[in-house]
C-alpha positions as CSV (number, residue, x, y, z in Angstrom):
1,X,0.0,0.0,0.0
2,X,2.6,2.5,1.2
3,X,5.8,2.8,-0.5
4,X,9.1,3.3,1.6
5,X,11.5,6.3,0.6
6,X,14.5,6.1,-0.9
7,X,17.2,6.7,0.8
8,X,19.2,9.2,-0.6
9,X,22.1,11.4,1.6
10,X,22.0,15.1,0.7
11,X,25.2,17.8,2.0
12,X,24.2,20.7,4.0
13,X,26.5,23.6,4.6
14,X,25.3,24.0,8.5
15,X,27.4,25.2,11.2
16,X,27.1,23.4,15.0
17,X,28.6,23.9,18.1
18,X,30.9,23.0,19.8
19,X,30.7,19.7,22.3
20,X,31.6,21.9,25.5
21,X,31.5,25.3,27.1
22,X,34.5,25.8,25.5
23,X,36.3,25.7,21.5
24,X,37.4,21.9,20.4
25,X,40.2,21.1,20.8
26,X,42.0,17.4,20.5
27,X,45.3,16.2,21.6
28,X,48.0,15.0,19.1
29,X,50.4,12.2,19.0
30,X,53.7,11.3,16.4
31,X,54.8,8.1,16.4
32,X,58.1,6.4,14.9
33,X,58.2,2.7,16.5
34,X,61.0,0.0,15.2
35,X,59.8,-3.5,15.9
36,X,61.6,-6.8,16.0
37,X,59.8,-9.9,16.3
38,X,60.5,-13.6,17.3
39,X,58.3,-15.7,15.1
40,X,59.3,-18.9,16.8
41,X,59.1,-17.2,20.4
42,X,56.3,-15.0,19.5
43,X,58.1,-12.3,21.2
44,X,59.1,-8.9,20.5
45,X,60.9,-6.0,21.3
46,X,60.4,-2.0,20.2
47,X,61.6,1.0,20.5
48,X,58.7,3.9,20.5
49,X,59.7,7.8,20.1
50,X,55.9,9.7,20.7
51,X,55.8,13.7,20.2
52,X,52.7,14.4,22.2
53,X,51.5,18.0,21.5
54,X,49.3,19.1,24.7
55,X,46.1,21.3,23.1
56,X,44.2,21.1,26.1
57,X,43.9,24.4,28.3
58,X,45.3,22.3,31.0
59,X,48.6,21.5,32.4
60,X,49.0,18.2,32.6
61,X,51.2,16.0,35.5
62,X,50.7,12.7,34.6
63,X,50.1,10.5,31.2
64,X,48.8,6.7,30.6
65,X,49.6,4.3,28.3
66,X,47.7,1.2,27.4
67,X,49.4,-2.0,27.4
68,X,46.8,-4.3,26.2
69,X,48.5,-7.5,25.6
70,X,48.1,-7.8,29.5
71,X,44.4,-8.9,29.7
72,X,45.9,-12.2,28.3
73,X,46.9,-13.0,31.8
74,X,45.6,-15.3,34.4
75,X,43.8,-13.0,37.3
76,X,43.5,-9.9,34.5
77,X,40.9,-8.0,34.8
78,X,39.3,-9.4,31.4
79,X,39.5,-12.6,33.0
80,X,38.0,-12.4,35.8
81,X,35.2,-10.8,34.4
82,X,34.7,-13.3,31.8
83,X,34.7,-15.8,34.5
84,X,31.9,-13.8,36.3
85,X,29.1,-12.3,34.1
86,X,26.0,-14.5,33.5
87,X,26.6,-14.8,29.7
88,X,30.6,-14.8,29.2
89,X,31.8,-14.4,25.5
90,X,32.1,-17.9,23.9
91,X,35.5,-17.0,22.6
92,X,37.1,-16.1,26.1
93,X,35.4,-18.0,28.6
94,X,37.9,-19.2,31.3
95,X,40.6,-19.7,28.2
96,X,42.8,-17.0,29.7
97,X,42.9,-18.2,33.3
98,X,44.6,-21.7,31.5
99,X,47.4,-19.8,29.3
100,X,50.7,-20.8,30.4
101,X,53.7,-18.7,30.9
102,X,54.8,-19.4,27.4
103,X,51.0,-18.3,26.0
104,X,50.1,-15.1,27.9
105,X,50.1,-12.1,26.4
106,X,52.1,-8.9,28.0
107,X,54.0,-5.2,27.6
108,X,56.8,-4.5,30.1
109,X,58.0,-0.9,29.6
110,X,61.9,-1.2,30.2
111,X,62.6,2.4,29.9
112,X,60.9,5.9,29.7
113,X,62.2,9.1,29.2
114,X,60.8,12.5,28.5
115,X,63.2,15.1,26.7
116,X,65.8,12.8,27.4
117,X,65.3,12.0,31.4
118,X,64.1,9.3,32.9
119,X,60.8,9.5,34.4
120,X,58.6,7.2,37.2
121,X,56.4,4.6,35.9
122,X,54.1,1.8,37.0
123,X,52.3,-1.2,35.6
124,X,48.5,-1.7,37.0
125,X,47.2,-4.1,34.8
126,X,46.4,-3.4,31.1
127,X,47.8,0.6,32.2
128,X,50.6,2.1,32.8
129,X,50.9,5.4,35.3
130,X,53.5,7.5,34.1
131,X,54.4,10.6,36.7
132,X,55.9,13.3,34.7
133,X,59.4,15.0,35.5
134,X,58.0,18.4,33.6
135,X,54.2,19.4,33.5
136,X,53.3,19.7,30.0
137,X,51.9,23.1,29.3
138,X,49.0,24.0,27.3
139,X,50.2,23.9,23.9
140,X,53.4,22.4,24.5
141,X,55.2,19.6,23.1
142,X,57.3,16.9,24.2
143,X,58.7,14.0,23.8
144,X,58.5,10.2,25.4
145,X,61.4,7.6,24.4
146,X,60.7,3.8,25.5
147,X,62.2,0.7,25.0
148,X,59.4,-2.3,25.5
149,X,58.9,-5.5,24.9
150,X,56.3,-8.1,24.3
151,X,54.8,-11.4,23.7
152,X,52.2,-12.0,21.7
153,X,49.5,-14.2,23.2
154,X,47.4,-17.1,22.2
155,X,43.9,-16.0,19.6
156,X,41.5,-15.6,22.4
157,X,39.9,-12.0,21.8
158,X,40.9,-9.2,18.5
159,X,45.1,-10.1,19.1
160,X,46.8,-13.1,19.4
161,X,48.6,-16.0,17.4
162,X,47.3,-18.9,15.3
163,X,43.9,-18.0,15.4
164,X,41.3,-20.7,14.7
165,X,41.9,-20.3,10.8
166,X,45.5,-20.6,11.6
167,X,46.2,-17.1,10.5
168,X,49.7,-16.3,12.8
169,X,49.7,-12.9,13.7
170,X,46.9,-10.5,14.9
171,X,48.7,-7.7,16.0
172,X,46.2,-5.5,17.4
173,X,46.3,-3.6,20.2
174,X,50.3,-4.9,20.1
175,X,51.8,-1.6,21.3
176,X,52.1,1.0,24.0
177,X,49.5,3.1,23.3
178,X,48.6,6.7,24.8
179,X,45.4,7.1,26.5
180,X,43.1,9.8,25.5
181,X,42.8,13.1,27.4
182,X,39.8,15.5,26.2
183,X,37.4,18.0,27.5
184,X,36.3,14.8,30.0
185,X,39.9,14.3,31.4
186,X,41.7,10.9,30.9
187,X,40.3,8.2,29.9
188,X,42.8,5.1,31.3
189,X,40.1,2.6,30.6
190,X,41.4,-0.6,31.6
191,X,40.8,-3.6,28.7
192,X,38.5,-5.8,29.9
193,X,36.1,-6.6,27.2
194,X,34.7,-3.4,25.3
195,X,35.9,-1.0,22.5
196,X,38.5,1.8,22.3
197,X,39.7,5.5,22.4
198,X,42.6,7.1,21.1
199,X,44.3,10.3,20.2
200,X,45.1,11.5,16.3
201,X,48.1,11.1,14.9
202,X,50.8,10.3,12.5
203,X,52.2,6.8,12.8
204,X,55.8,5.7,11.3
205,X,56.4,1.7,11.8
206,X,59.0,-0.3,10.7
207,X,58.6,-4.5,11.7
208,X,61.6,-6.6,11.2
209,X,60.1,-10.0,10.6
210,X,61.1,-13.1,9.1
211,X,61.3,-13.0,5.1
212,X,58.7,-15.9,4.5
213,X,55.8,-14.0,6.2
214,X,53.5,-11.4,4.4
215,X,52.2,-8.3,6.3
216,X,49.1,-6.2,6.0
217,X,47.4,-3.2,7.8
218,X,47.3,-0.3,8.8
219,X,49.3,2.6,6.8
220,X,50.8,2.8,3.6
221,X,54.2,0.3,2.8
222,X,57.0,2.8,2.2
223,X,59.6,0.2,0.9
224,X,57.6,-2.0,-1.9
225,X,60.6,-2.7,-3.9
226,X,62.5,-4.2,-1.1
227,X,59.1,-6.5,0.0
228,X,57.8,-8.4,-2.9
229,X,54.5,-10.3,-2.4
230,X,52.5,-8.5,-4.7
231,X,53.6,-5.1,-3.6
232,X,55.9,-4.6,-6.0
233,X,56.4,-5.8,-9.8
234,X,59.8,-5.9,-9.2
235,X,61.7,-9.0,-7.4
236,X,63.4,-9.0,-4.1
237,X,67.0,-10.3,-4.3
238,X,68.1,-11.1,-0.8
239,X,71.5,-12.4,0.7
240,X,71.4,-15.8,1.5
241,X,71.9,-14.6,5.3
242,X,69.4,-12.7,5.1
243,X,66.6,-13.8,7.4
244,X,64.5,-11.0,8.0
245,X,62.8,-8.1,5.9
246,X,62.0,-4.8,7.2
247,X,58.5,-3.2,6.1
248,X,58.0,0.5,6.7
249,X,55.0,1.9,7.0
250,X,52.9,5.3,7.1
251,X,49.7,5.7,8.8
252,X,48.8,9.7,8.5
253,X,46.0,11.0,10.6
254,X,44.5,7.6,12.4
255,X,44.7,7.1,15.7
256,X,45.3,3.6,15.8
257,X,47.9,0.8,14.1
258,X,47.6,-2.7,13.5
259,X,48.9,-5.5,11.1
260,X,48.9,-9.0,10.6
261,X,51.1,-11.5,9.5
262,X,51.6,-15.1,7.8
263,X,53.7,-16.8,5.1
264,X,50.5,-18.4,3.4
265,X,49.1,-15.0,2.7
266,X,47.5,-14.5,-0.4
267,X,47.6,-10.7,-1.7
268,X,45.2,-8.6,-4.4
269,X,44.6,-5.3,-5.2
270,X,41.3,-3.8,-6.6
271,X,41.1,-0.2,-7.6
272,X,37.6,1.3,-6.3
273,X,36.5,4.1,-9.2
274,X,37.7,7.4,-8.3
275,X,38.4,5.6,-5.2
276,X,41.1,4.1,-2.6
277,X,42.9,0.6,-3.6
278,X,41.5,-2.2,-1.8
279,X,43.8,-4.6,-0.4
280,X,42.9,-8.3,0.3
281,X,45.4,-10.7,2.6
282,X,43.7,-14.3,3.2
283,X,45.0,-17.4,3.4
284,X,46.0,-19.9,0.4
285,X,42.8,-22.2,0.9
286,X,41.3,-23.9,-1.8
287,X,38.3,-23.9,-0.4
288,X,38.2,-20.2,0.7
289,X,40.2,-18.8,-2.9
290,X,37.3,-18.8,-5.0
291,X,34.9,-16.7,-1.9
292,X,37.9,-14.3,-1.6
293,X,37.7,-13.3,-5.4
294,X,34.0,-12.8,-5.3
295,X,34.3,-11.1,-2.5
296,X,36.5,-8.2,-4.1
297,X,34.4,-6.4,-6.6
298,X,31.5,-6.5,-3.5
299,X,34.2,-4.7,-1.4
300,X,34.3,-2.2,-4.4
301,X,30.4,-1.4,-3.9
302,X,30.2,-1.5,-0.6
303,X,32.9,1.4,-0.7
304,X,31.6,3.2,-2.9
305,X,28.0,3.0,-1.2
306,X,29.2,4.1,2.0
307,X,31.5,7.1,1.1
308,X,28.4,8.3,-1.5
309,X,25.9,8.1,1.5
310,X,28.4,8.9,4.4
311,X,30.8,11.2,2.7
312,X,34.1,10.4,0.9
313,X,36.7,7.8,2.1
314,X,39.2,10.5,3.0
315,X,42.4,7.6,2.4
316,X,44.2,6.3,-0.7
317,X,43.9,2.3,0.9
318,X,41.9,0.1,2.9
319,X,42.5,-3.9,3.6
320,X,40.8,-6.6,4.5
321,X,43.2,-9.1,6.0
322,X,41.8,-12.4,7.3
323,X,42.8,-12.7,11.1
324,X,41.4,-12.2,14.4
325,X,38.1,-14.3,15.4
326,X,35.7,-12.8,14.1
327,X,35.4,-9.3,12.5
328,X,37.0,-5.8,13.9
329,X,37.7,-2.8,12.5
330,X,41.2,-1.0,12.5
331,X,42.6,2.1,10.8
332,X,42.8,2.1,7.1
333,X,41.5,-2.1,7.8
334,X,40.0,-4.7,9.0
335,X,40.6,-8.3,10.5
336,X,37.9,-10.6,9.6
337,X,37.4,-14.5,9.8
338,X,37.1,-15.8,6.4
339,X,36.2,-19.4,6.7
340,X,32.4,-18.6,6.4
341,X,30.1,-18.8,3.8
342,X,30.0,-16.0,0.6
343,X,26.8,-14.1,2.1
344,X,28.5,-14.1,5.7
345,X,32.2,-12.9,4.1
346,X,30.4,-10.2,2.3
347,X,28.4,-9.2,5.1
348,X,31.5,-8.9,7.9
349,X,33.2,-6.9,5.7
350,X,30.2,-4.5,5.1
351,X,29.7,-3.9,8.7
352,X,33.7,-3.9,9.6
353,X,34.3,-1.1,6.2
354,X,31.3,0.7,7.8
355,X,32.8,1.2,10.7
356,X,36.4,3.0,9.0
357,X,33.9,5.9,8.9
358,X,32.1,5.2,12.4
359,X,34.9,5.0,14.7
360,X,38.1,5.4,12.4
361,X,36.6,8.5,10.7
362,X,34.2,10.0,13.2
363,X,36.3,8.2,16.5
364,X,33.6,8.3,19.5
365,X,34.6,7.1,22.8
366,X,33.5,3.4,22.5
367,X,33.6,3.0,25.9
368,X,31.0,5.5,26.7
369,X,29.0,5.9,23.7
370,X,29.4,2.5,22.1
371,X,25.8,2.4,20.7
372,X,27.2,5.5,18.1
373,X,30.2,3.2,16.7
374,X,28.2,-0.1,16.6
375,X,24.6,1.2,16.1
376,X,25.2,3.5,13.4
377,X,27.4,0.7,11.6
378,X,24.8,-1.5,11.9
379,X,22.6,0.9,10.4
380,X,24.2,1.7,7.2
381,X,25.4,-1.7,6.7
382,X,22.6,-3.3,7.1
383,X,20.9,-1.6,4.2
384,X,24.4,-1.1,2.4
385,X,24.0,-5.1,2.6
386,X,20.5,-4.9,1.4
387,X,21.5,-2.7,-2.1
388,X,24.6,-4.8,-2.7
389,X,23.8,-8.2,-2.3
390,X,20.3,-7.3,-3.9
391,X,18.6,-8.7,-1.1
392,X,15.6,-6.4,-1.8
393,X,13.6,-6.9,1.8
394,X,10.9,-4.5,1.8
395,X,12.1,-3.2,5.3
396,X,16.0,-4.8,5.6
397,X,15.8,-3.4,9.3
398,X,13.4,-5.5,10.7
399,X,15.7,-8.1,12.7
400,X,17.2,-4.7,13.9
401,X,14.0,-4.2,15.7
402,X,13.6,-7.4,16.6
403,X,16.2,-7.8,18.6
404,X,15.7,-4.4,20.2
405,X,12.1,-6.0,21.6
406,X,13.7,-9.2,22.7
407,X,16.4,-6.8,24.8
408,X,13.2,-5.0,26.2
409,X,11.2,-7.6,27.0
410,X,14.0,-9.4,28.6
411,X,14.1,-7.2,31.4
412,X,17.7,-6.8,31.3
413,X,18.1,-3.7,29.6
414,X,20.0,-0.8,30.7
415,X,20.5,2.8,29.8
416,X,22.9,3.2,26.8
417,X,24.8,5.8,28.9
418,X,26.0,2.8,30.9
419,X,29.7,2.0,30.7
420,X,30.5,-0.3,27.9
421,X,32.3,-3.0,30.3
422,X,29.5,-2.4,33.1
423,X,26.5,-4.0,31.6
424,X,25.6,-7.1,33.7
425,X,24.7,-9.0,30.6
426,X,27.2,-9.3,27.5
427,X,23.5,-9.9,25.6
428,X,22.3,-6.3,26.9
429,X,25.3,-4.7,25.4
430,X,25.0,-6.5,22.1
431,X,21.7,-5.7,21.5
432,X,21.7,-2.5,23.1
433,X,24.6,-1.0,21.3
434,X,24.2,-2.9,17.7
435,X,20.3,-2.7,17.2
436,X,18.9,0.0,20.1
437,X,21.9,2.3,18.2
438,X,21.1,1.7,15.0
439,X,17.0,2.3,15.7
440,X,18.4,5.5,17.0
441,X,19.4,6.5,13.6
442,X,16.4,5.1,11.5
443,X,13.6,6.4,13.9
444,X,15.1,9.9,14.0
445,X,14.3,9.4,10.4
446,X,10.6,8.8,11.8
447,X,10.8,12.2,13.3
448,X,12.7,14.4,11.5
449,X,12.0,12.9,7.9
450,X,14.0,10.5,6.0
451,X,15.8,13.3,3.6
452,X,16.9,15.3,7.0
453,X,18.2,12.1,8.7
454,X,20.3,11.8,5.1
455,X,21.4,15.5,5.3
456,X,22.0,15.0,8.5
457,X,24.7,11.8,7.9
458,X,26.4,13.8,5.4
459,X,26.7,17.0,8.0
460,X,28.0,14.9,10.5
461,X,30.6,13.5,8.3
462,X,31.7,17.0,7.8
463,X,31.9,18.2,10.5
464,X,33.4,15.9,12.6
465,X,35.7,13.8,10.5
466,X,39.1,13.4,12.2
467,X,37.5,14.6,15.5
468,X,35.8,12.7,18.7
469,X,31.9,13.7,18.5
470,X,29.5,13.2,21.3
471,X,26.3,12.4,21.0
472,X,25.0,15.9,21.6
473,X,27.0,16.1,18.8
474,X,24.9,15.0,15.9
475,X,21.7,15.6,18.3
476,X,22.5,19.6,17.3
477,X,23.2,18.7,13.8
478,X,19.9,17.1,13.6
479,X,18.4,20.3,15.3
480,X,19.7,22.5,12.8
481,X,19.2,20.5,9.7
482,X,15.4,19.8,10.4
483,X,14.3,23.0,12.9
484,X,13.1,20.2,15.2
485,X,14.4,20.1,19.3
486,X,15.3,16.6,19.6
487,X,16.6,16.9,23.2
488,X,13.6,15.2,24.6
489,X,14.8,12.7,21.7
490,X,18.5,12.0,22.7
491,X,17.6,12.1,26.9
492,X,14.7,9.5,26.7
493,X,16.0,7.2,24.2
494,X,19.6,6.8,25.0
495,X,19.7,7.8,28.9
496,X,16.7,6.4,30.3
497,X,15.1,2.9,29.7
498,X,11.5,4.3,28.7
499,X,10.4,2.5,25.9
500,X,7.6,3.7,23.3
501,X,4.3,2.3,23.2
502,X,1.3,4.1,21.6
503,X,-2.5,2.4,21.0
504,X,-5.6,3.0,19.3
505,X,-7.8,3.5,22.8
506,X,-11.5,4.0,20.6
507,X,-13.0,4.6,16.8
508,X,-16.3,5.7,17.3
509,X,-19.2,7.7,15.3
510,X,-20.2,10.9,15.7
511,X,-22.6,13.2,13.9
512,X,-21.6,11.4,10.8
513,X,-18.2,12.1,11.8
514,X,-15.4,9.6,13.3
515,X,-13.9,10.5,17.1
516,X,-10.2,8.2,16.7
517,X,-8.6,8.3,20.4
518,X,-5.3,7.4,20.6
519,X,-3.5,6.8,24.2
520,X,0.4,6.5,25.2
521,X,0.8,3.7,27.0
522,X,4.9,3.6,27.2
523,X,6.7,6.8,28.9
524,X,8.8,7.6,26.2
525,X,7.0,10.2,23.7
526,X,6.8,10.1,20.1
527,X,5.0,12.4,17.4
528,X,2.1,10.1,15.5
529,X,2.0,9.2,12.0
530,X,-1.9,7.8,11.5
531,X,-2.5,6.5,7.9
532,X,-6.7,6.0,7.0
533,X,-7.8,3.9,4.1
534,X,-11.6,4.3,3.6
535,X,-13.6,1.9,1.9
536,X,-13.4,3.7,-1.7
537,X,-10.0,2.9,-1.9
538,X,-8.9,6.4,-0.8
539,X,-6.1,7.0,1.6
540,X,-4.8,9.6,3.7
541,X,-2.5,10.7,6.7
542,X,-3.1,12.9,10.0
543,X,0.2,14.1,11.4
544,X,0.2,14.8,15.5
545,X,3.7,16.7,16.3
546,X,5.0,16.2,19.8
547,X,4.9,19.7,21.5
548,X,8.1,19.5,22.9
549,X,9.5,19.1,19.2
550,X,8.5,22.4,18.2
551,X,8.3,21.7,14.3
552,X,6.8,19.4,12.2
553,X,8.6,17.4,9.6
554,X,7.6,17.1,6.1
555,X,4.9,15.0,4.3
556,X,6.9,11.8,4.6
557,X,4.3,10.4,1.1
558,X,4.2,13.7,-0.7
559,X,1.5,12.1,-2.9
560,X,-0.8,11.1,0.4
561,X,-3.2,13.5,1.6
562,X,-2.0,15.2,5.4
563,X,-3.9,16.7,7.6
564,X,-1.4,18.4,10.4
565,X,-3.0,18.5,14.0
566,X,-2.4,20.1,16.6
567,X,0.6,19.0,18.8
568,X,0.6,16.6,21.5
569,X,1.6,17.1,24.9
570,X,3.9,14.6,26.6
571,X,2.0,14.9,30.1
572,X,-2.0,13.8,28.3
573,X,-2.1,10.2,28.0
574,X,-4.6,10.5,25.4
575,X,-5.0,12.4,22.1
576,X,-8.3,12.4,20.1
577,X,-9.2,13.9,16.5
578,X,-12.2,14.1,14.0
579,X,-12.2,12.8,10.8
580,X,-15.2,13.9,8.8
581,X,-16.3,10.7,7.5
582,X,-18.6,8.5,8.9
583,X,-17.1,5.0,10.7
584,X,-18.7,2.9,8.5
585,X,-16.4,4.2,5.3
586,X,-13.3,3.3,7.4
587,X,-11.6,0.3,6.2
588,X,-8.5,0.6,8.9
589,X,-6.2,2.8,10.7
590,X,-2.6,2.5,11.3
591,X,-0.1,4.0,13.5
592,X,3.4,4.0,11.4
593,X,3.3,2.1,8.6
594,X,6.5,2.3,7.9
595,X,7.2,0.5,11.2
596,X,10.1,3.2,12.0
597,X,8.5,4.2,15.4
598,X,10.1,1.7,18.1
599,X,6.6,0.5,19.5
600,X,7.0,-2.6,21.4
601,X,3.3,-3.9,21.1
602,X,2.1,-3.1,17.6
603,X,-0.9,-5.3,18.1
604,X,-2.9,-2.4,19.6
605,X,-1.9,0.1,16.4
606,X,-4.3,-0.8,14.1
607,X,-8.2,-0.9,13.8
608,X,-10.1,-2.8,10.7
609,X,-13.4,-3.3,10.2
């Protein structure tokens, strides 16, 4: 009956402020690291040079690093959780509290010096407290040397070595890295399960590894011609006692580095159209060959869809390296599992590519606003999925919604403010973050209107590529792109529990009129789409804004008949109209048809007769 709109993502030159009482600002890091790795040991050792520039107003005392690699420990923090909560990740369980000496993961800092002089340090688990010699001054620079070293631990969660697939090395998460400081303060999280924060900055890596193995990640290879494998046409002569080649790479404006590593790597390229070149790393599998080359020219669309409805990839390379256990996104690429079927390869990659620009473009703190990296993924890959795999589902979001209901009516949700490690239930965060986040995005296109929730994608990009956004963040853009106040929007839905549910209380006739009462049943408010067919076939819609909105969006059928009513006030748990037809020319009502309104009993939004 009703047709769904297109979805098509429109620019808008609009201005929005900033996240704080105060201008941005965003610190800055330089790295230069020199790796040497073990293959047999799995060990390592590094040397790390970091220029941090301080663009905070504030003097700052202290710094933290994260060393990551220790979670893999027995008594770590992320194993004693995952020995604790109700519904533990299948992939960690109680694995980490059975690693031996030899399979652990860690980071020991062996030395740290600022401009040249030693400085006090300490290890507390997965951080490391570093008391400053010299206060760094607003807008001051300085600069941390520090010799570390590491060991790689056995594939249990993102990093590790011989992964289920057998893929060697996942090196994520492999260095020293400096903890975010912003308008918030630190932010030493400790790893325990959840998602990451990190500052901007230029990354220069060079990895000394044996000559059989291949590399790919993050970063650009500055030494092709001394590398082989497919990054170069030319061949690599090497001394016979030569054991080892060096790979140098470049990472500009990320602010995060990762790689992986095997001998049985397979490498393509594919050029996207006026695009990046895609890189592909997966493992020489006959079984898994002819998947990986189907896979490639899907890669191609699904880059192109995103940076057409999101904004333009803003790098000249992206990889997709087969690794990890299961699917993660990285800077400039991806680890994925690739011993899955074609439909499952292609969609990982969607979601993980999705996420360069939610997270690795727009980089929210995943520890406290996790349902804007995952959510908003899941969004646009879901119906990136539904264009390039010409799946053609009338509504490709409905398991999104669906899962939202079962979190609901589980009765273990919790407010999406809640810290990403802190939710009692791994299920709670899943579903919370991945499909509560993503209906955040397509029912703001219920309120505002679909072309506005596309404008306001596309502002969002450009605004706050390269920078950390908070959610007020594209709450404002939102504002300003539709003239709607969606604070009401943003508090209710993402802060609170309050879920939406609206009914048709009575139909009744009235001086050859029709009385429709409509109550709100749920304590979260919502503006009311009602769609009428009459029994001639006819059709048309009656719009009720919520007052506290303040606006009205569009005709969301242009072709349909509207009638705009007045607005609704939150506090009246009812709402009647008139329509001036008589009951018995009423074929049904609906509220929503397009099913974009979160209601978690539709049963009670229709009448038929």
């Amino acid at each position: 009956m009703f047709k769904f709109l297109s979805i098509a993502f429109f620019s808008a030159a609009l201005s929005v402020s900033a996240q704080n009482n105060t201008a941005y600002w965003q610190q800055h890091v330089d790295y230069t690291m020199d790796i040497d790795m073990d293959v047999k040991t799995y060990q390592y050792k590094g040397t790390q040079e970091l220029v941090y520039t301080n663009n905070a107003p504030d003097t700052l005392y202290k710094v933290f690093y994260h060393l990551y690699f220790n979670a893999f420990q027995p008594g770590s923090e992320m194993d004693v959780r995952s020995r604790t909560i109700p519904d533990p990740d299948p992939r960690v369980l109680d694995r980490i509290s059975k690693l031996t000496p030899q399979e652990i993961g860690y980071l020991k800092v062996s030395s740290l010096k600022q401009d040249g002089k030693t400085i006090q340090h300490k290890t507390v688990g997965t951080v490391l407290e570093v008391t400053l010699n010299q206060p760094i001054l607003p807008g001051e620079k300085t600069i941390f040397s520090m010799e570390f070293n590491g060991q790689v631990p056995d594939q249990i969660r993102r990093s590790g070595r011989n992964n289920k697939e057998g893929v060697a090395l996942s090196m994520t998460q492999w260095y020293p890295k400096m903890a975010e400081y912003d308008f918030e303060g630190w932010h030493a999280d400790p790893y325990i399960a959840r998602e990451f924060h990190g500052v901007w900055g230029d990354f220069d890596v060079t990895i000394h590894i044996d000559k059989e193995y291949i590399i790919g990640g993050s970063g650009y290879l500055q030494n092709p011609d001394k590398i082989g494998y497919g990054y170069s046409t030319k061949a690599v002569k090497l001394k016979k006692k030569d054991t080892k080649l060096s790979w140098h790479f470049k990472a500009p404006n990320v602010h995060d580095f990762s790689w992986a590593a095997d001998p049985q790597y397979v490498h393509d390229t594919i050029q996207v159209p006026d695009g990046p070149t895609l890189h592909f790393l997966y493992k020489n599998k006959i079984e898994n060959l002819d998947k990986w080359k189907k896979l490639q020219p899907k890669a191609v669309e699904l880059m192109q869809y995103f940076s057409d409805k999101i904004g333009p990839y803003p790098y000249d390379q992206y990889s997709i390296i087969q690794g990890g256990d299961g699917g993660m996104e990285y800077a400039m690429c991806t680890l994925i599992t690739g011993e899955r079927s074609f439909g499952s390869l292609v969609g990982v990659t969607a979601h993980e590519m999705a996420h360069a620009w939610f997270q690795h473009i727009l980089a929210t703190n995943e520890a406290k606003h996790e349902w804007m990296d995952e959510g908003f993924t899941t969004y646009i890959s879901t119906l990136a999925m539904n264009e390039v795999m010409k799946e053609n589902k009338p509504d490709p979001l409905v398991g999104v919604y669906q899962s939202y209901f079962q979190l609901i009516n589980s009765g273990l949700e919790q407010p999406q403010t809640t810290q990403a490690d802190r939710y009692h239930h791994n299920m709670a965060y899943t579903n919370s973050a991945y499909s509560k986040g993503a209906i955040f995005l397509s029912q703001l296109g219920y309120i505002i209107g679909q072309n506005n929730l596309e404008k306001t994608i596309k502002q969002y990009y450009n605004q706050w590529k390269f920078k950390h956004p908070t959610p007020n963040d594209i709450k404002r853009i939102a504002e300003k792109v539709s003239g709607i106040q969606l604070d009401w929007y943003l508090t209710d839905w993402t802060m609170t529990t309050n879920n939406i549910d609206y009914g048709i209380k009575n139909v009744s006739e009235k001086e050859n009129s029709t009385l429709i009462t409509l109550e709100r049943i749920g304590l979260m408010p919502m503006p009311m789409d009602v769609y009428v067919e009459y029994t001639d076939g006819t059709q048309e819609s009656f719009y009720i804004p919520l007052r506290m909105m303040r606006g009205a969006k569009e005709n969301p059928f242009p072709s349909l008949k509207r009638t705009v009513l007045q607005d609704w006030p939150w506090t009246h748990p009812d709402y009647s109209f008139t329509i001036s037809k008589p009951k018995s020319e009423i074929k049904f009502i609906q509220i929503d048809v397009t099913n974009r309104m979160a209601d978690k009993n539709g049963a009670n939004n229709g009448f038929a007769q």
